[in-house]
C-alpha positions, 0 to 999 in steps of 0.5 A: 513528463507529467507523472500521476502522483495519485498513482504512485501515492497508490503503489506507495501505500500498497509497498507500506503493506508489504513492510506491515508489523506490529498490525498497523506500522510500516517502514517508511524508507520511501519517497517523503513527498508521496509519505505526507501526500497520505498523511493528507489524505488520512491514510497514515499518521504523521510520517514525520519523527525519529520512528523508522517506521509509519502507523496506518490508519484504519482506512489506510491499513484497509485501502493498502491491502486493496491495492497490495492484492490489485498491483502485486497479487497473482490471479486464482488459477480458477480466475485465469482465462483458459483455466481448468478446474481440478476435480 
């Protein structure tokens, strides 16, 4: 099988938002190669170290919430097809 690691690199980036603390740092308890594949990118420091946990970039802490709402997030009611607004 042919895996998109630009997609898991997306779905990993969205799961350090869910585990975000301290503003800007993650748990880092997911696949190593996906970790340095952001670091590359710019989307997180250095993942390697004693720290249980990852510092976001700027851009990283940004493009992470994007995809957490795009992969994870429910649609508004209003946004439904077929949704009736409450007046």
């Amino acid at each position: 099988m042919d895996i998109d690691t630009d997609k898991i690199d997306e779905a990993v980036l969205a799961l350090l938002y869910l585990t975000l603390h301290d503003g800007v740092r993650a748990w880092k308890g997911l696949d190593w190669d996906a970790m340095d594949r952001l670091h590359r990118k710019g989307l997180i420091y250095d993942p390697v170290g004693k720290a249980k946990s990852v510092v976001l970039t700027d851009e990283g802490l940004a493009e992470s919430e994007r995809l957490f709402k795009k992969l994870f997030a429910k649609p508004a009611a209003s946004a439904q097809p077929g949704a009736r607004s409450r007046r």
